[in-house]
C-alpha positions in Angstrom: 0.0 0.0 0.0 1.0 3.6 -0.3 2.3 5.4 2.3 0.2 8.4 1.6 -2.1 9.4 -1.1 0.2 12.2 -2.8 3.3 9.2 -2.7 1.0 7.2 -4.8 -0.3 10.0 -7.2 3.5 11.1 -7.7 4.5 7.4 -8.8 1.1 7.1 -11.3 2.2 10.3 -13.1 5.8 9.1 -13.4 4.4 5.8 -14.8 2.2 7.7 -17.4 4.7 10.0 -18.2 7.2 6.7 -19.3 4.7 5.1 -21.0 3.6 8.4 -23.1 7.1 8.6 -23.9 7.5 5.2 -24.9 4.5 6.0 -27.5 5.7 9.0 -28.8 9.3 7.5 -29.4 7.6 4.5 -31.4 6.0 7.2 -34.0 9.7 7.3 -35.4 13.2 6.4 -35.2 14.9 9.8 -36.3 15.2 11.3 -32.5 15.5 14.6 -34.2 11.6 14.4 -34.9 10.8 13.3 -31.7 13.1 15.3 -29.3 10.8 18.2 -28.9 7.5 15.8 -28.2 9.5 14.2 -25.7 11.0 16.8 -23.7 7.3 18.8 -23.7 6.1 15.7 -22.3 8.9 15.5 -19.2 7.7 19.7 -19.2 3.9 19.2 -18.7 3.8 15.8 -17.3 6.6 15.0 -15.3 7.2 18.4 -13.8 10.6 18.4 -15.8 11.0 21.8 -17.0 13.2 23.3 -19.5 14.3 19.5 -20.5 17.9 19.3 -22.7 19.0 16.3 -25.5 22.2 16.2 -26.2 23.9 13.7 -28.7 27.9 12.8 -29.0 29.2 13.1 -32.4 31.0 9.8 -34.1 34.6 10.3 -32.3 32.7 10.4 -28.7 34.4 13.6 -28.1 31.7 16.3 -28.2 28.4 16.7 -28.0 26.0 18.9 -29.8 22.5 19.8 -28.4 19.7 18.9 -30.6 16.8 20.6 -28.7 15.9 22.5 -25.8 12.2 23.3 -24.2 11.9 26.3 -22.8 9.3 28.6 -22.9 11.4 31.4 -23.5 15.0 33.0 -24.0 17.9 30.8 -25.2 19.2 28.3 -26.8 22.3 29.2 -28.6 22.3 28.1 -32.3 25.0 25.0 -32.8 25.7 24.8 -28.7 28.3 22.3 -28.6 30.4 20.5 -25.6 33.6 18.8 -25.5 34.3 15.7 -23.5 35.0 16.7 -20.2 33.3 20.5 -20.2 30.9 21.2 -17.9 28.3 19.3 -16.3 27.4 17.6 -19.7 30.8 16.9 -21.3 31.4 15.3 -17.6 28.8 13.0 -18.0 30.2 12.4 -21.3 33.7 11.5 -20.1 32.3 9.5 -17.1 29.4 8.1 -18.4 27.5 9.1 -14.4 24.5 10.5 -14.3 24.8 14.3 -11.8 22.1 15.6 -9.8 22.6 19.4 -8.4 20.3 20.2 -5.4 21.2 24.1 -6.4 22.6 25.0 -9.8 24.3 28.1 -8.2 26.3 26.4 -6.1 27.7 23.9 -9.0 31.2 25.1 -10.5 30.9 23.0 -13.0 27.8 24.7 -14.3 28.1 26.8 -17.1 24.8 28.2 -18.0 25.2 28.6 -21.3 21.9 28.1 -22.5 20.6 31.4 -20.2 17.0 29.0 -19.5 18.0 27.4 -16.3 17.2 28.8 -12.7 20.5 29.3 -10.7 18.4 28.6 -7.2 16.7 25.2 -8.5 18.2 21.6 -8.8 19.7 20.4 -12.2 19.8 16.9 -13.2 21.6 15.2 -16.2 21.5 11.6 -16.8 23.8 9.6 -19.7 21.4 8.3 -22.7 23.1 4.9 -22.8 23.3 1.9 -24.6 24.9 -1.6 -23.4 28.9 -1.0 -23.6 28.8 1.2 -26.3 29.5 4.4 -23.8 27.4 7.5 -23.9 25.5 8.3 -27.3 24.4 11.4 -25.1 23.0 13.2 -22.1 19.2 13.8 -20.9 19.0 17.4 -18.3 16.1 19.2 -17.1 15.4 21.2 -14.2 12.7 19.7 -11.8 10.0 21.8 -10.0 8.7 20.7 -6.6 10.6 19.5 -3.2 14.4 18.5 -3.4 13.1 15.2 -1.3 11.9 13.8 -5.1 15.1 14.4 -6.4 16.3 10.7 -6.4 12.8 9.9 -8.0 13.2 12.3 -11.0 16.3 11.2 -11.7 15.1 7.6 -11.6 12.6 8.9 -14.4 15.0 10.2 -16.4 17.1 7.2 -16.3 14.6 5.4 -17.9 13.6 7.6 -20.1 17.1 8.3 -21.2 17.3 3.9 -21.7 14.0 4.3 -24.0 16.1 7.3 -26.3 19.0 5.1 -26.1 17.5 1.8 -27.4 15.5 4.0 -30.3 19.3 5.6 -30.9 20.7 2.5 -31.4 17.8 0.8 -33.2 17.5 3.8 -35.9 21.9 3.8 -36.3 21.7 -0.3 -36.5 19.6 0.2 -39.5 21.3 3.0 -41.2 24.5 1.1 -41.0 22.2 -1.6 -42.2 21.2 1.0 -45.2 24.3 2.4 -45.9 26.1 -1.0 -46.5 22.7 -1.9 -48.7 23.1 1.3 -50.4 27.2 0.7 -50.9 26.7 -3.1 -51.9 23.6 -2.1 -54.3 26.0 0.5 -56.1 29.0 -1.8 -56.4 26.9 -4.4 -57.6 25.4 -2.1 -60.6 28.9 -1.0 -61.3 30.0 -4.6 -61.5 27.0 -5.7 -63.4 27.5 -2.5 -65.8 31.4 -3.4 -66.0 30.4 -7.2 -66.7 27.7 -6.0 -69.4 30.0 -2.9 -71.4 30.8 -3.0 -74.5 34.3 -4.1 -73.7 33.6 -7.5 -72.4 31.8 -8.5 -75.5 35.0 -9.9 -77.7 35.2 -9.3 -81.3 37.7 -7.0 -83.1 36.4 -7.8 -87.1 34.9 -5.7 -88.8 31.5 -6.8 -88.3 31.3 -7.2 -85.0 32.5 -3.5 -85.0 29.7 -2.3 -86.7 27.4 -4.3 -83.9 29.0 -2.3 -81.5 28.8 1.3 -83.2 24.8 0.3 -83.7 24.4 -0.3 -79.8 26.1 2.5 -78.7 23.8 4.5 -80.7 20.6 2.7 -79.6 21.4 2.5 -76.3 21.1 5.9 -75.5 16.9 5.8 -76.6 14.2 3.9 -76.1 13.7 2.7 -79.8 12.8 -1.3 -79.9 15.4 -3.2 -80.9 15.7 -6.5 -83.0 18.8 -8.7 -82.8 18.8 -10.9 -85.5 21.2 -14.0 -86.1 21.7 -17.9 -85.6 21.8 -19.8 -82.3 24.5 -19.1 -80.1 26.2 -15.6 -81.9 25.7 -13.8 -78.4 22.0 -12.0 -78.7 21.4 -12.1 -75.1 25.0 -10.4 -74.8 24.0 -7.7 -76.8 20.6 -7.0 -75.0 22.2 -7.1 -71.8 25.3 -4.2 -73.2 22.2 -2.6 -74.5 20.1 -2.0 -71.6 23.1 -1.6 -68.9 24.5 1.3 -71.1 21.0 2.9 -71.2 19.1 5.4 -69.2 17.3 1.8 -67.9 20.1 0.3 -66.2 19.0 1.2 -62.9 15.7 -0.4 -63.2 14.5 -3.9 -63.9 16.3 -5.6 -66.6 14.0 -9.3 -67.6 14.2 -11.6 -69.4 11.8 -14.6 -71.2 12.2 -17.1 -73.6 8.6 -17.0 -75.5 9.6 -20.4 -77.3 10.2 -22.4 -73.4 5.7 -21.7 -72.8 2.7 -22.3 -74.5 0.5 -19.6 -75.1 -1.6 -19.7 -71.9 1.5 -19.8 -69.7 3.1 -17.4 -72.1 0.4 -15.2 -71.2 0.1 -15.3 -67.4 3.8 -14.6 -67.4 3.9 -11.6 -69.5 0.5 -9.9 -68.2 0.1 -11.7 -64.9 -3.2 -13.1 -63.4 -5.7 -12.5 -61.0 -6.8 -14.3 -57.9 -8.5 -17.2 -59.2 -8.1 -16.9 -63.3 -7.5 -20.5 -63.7 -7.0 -23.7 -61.5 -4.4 -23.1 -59.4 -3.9 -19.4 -59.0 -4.6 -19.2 -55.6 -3.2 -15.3 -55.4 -2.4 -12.4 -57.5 0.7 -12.6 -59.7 2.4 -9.6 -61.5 3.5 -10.4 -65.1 6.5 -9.5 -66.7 5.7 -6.4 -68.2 4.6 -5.0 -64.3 8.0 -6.2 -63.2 9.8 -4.3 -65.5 7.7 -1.2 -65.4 10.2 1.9 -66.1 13.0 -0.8 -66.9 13.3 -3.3 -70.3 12.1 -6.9 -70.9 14.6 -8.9 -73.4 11.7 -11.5 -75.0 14.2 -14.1 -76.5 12.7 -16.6 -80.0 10.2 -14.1 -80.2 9.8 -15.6 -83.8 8.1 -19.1 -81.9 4.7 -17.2 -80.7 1.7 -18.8 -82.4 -0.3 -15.6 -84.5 -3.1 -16.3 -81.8 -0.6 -14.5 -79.2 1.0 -12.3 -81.3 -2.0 -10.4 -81.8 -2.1 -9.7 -77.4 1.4 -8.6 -78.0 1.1 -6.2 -80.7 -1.4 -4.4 -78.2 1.2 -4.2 -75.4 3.9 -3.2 -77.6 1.6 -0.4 -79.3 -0.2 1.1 -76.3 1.9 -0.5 -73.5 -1.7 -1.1 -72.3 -2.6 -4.8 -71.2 -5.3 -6.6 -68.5 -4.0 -9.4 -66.3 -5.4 -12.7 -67.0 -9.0 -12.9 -65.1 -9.0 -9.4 -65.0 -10.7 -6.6 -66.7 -8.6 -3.9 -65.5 -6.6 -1.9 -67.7 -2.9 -1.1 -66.4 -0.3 0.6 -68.0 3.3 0.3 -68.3 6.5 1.7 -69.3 8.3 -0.6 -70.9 11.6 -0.7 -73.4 11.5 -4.3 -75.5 14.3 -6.2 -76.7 13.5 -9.2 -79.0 16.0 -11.9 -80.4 15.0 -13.8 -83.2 17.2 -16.8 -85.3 14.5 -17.1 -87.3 13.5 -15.3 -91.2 10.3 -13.3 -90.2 10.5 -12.0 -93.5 9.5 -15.1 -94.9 7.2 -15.8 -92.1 5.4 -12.8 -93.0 4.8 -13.9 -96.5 3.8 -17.4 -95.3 1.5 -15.8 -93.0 2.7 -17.1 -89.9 4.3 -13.9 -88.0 1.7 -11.1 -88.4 2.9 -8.0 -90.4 1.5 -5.3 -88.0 3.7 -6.5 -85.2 7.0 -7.8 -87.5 7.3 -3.4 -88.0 6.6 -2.8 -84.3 9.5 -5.1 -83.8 11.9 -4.1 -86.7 12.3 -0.7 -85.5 15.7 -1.2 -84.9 17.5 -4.5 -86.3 21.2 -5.8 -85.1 22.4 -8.8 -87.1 24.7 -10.6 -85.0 27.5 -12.3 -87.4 27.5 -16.2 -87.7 31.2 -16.8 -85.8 32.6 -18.4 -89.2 32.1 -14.9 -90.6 34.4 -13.8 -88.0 37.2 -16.4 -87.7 39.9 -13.9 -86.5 37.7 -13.7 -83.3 38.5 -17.6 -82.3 41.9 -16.9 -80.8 40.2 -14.1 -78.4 37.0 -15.9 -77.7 38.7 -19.2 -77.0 41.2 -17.5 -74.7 37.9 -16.1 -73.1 35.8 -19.3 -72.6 39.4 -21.2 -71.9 39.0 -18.7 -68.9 35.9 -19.4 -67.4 36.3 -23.5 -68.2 39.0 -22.8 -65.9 37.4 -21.1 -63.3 34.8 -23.8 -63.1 36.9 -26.7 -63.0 39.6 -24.9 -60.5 42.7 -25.4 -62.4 44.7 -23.4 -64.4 44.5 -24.6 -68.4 46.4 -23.2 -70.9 45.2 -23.6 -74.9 48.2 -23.9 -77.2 48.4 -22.2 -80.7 48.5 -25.4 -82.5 44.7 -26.1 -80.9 44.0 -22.3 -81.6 44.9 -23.2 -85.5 43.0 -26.3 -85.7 39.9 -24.0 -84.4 40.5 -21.4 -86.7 39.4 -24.4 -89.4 36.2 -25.2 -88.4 33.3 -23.7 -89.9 31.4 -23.6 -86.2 28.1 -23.9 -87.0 26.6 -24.0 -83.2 28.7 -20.7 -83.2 29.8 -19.4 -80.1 28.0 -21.9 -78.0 29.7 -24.9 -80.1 32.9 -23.4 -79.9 32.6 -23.4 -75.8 31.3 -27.1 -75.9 34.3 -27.6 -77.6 36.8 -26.1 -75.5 35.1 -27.4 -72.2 35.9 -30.9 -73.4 38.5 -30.8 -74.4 40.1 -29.3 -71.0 38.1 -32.5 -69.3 40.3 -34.8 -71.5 43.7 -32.8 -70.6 44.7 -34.7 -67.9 47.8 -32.0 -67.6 45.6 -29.0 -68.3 47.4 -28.3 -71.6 44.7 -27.9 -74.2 46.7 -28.6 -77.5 45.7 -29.9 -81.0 45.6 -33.7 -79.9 43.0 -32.4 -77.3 40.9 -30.5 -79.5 41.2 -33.4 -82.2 39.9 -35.4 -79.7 37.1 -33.5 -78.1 36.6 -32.2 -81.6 33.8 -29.7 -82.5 30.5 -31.6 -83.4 27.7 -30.4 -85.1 24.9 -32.2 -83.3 24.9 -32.2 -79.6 24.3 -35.9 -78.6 26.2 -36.4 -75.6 28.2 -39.3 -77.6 31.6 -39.0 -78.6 32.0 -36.1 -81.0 33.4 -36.7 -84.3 36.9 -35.1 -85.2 36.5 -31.4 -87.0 35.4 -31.3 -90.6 37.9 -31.2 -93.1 37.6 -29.2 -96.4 36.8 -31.4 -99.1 39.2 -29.8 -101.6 43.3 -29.8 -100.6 44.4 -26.4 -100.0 47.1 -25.5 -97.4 46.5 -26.7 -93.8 46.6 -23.2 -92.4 44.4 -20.6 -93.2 45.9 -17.4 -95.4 48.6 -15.3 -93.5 45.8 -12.2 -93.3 43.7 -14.0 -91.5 45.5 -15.1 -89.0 46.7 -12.8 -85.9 50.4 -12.1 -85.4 50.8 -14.4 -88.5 54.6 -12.9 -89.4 57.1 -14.5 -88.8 55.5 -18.2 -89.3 55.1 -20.5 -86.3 57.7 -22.8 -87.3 60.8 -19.9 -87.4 58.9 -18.3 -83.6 62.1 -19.3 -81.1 59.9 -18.4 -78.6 57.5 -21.4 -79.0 58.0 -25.0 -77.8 60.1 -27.4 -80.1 56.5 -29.7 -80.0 55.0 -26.2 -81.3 57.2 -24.9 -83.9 57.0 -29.0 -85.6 53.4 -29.2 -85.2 53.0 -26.1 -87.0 55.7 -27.3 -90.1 53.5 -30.3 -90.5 50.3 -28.6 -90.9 52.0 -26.1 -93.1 53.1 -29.0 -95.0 50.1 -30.8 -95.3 51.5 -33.4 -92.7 54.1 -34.7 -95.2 57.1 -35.3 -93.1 59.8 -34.6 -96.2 58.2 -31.0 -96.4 57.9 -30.5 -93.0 61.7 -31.3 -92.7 62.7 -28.8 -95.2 60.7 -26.3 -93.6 63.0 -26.6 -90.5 66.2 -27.3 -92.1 66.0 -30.9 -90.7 66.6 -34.8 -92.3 63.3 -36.5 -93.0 65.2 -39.1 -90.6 65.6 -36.0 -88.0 62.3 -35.1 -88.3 60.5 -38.7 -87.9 62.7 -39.0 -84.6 61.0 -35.9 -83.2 57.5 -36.9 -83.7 58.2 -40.1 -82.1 59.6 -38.7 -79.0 57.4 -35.6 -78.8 54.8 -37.8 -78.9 53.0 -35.7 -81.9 49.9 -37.8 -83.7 50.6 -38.0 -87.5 47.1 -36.9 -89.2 45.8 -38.5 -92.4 45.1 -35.4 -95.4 
């Protein structure tokens, strides 16, 4: 029981004053909102006048008052205190809360503020959180009999906790933020780095053109059409497209429209509604939604039946669509990039691509160039996908020029994609991680991808010189067989092909005796090949 009726009433308004602060520092976690609701509450409710917050900078070496209630006079624009200085920058060093039964008689006091009675008591209490020191200091000046003074400083001890666990929370989650925001940027910078123009190889000439044309469409938000076969690096260019674009901070998606039929090639492009079909137990955004403001890449978009293509044309025309089971129209911002390996020309005379949407497509075409049209590019690109083989199998390879030669022969026509399937086999048959011509021989490029052993690489039909012409062929001068810098194994391979793999001309090519000759493919271990 109480001991008297006032004891009780003091202890019921200190409780309602805590929990009203409580509720007004759950409204928000920037204390620089809430500072001034706060310390008008300790003014009209807890008999805490003229009530001080105080926060310590980063280097816990000063502190700078953030608000100050007083109903009149005062506070001095950017009051700071250092560690140490006054009452404040004491609590700040110590980390102890000071009560003052008589400001005047405090030398520590410095009144700078001008708000504070000199005859009344003075309390200060640290805003603290676990073992991370001060963040700050709680003051005010209480009114009534100096016997309470232990109970208002109580009050403002746990008042300062409640500031101190909101401090903490709202700092916890702008570190959280900031490192969100850092990772976010380094993460567009690497995906822009990974997706410029300079990690797409190709030096020929038409490959540069490519480039020149996606530079210059990047920058708008025409449609775009990449045209070529299978596996000549389409998605490649959408991606360089849309990460070099005003876009490339938004959503970048992607679909193939030849992986769905047309009702699931529907719901994921315009979405559904609660209950459209069996089994769409809750709203779903389609593709265009997701990448509202941002660019969809729609990949074989020559394989949509004409049934579809006729709820695409819309979309592309209007950017105006309704979910599936819904009869709401939404619209949407959208930049389209299609790939196609297919002749829509021809399907637009057979009637099986409508017209209307083939020219809302072709606004902008890019032909990607088959890779046999840009043979020069093997030595780079195999170096390239030599790389990542690497990488995924954890061991360093090395590709040789004599495998290098033997893929500069190849006509390649799974393109880029064949040339990798290649490569990646033949670094699983190099026990030594040496990818050389027995190797690629070996694991040689196949036409059809049936998981069986591939057949050796296609021969001309007609004889002509084993290597390709001298212009076509990087760094060509002087030939491989006079480079001192290659291998022995190197410099004979490369006679033989030159030679046709006759052994006499091969031996005159490096001033040897067909009997010299012979002696070094038997102990260099070099497989003869049949012309």
């Amino acid at each position: 029981m109480c001991p008297t009726p006032r004891f009780c009433a003091f202890y019921k308004d200190e409780l309602e004053t805590l929990y009203q602060v409580s509720q007004v520092l759950g409204r928000s976690l920037n204390l620089r909102q809430t500072a001034r609701a706060v310390l008008k509450l300790l003014h009209e409710e807890g008999r805490l006048h003229s009530g001080m917050i105080c926060l310590a900078g980063e280097d816990n070496r000063e502190l700078e008052i953030i608000d100050v209630y007083r109903d009149s006079g005062g506070l001095m624009e950017k009051t700071r205190y250092q560690s140490g200085e006054g009452i404040v920058g004491a609590i700040l060093r110590d980390g102890n809360s000071i009560v003052v039964p008589r400001i005047a008689e405090e030398p520590r006091f410095l009144d700078r503020l001008r708000v504070y009675d000199p005859n009344l008591p003075f309390i200060a209490v640290p805003i603290s959180y676990g073992a991370e020191g001060p963040l700050g200091v709680l003051a005010a000046q209480p009114r009534g009999p100096v016997k309470h003074l232990g109970d208002h400083a109580k009050l403002m001890e746990m008042i300062a906790s409640l500031i101190a666990q909101n401090l903490h929370l709202a700092r916890s989650i702008e570190r959280e933020q900031d490192l969100l925001r850092t990772e976010r940027d380094q993460l567009r910078r690497h995906v822009k780095q990974q997706h410029g123009f300079d990690n797409i190889i190709g030096a020929t000439e038409s490959m540069r053109v490519v480039f020149d044309q996606v530079r210059v469409v990047a920058k708008w938000n025409t449609t775009v059409l990449i045209r070529g076969e299978s596996g000549t690096g389409k998605e490649l260019i959408a991606n360089a497209i849309h990460y070099n674009s005003p876009r490339s901070s938004a959503q970048f998606l992607k679909l193939n429209c030849a992986a769905l039929p047309d009702n699931l090639l529907e719901s994921e492009l315009f979405g559904h509604e609660k209950g459209a079909f069996t089994g769409a137990t809750a709203q779903r955004k389609g593709r265009f939604e997701q990448a509202d403001g941002g660019t969809l890449f729609l990949d074989e978009i020559g394989e949509i039946s004409p049934a579809f293509q006729s709820k695409l044309l819309r979309v592309l025309q209007e950017g105006e669509f309704e979910r599936v089971g819904g009869n709401r129209t939404l619209k949407v911002d959208v930049r389209i990039i299609a790939a196609t390996n297919k002749d829509l020309e021809t399907a637009v005379e057979n009637g099986d691509f409508r017209e209307d949407l083939y020219y809302r497509l072709n606004v902008m075409a890019l032909t990607m160039p088959a890779l046999r049209e840009r043979i020069d590019d093997i030595p780079d690109l195999a170096h390239f996908l030599v790389g990542k083989v690497s990488a995924k199998q954890g061991r360093p390879l090395k590709l040789t020029d004599s495998a290098i030669r033997l893929l500069m022969r190849h006509a390649w026509p799974g393109n880029v994609r064949e040339l990798e399937n290649c490569l990646e086999r033949a670094a699983i048959m190099s026990r030594d991680g040496v990818i050389d011509r027995d190797a690629i021989s070996l694991a040689g490029p196949s036409d059809k991808m049936t998981g069986g052993p591939p057949p050796a690489p296609r021969q001309p039909a007609a004889p002509r010189p084993a290597s390709p012409p001298a212009d076509s062929m990087p760094n060509s001068a002087p030939p491989d067989w006079e480079n001192e810098d290659i291998g022995e194994r190197e410099r004979v391979i490369a006679a033989l092909e030159e030679a046709g793999w006759v052994q006499a001309r091969a031996a005159r090519l490096l001033d040897m005796t067909p009997r010299q000759i012979a002696y070094r493919i038997k102990i260099l271990d070099i497989r003869m090949r049949k012309i």
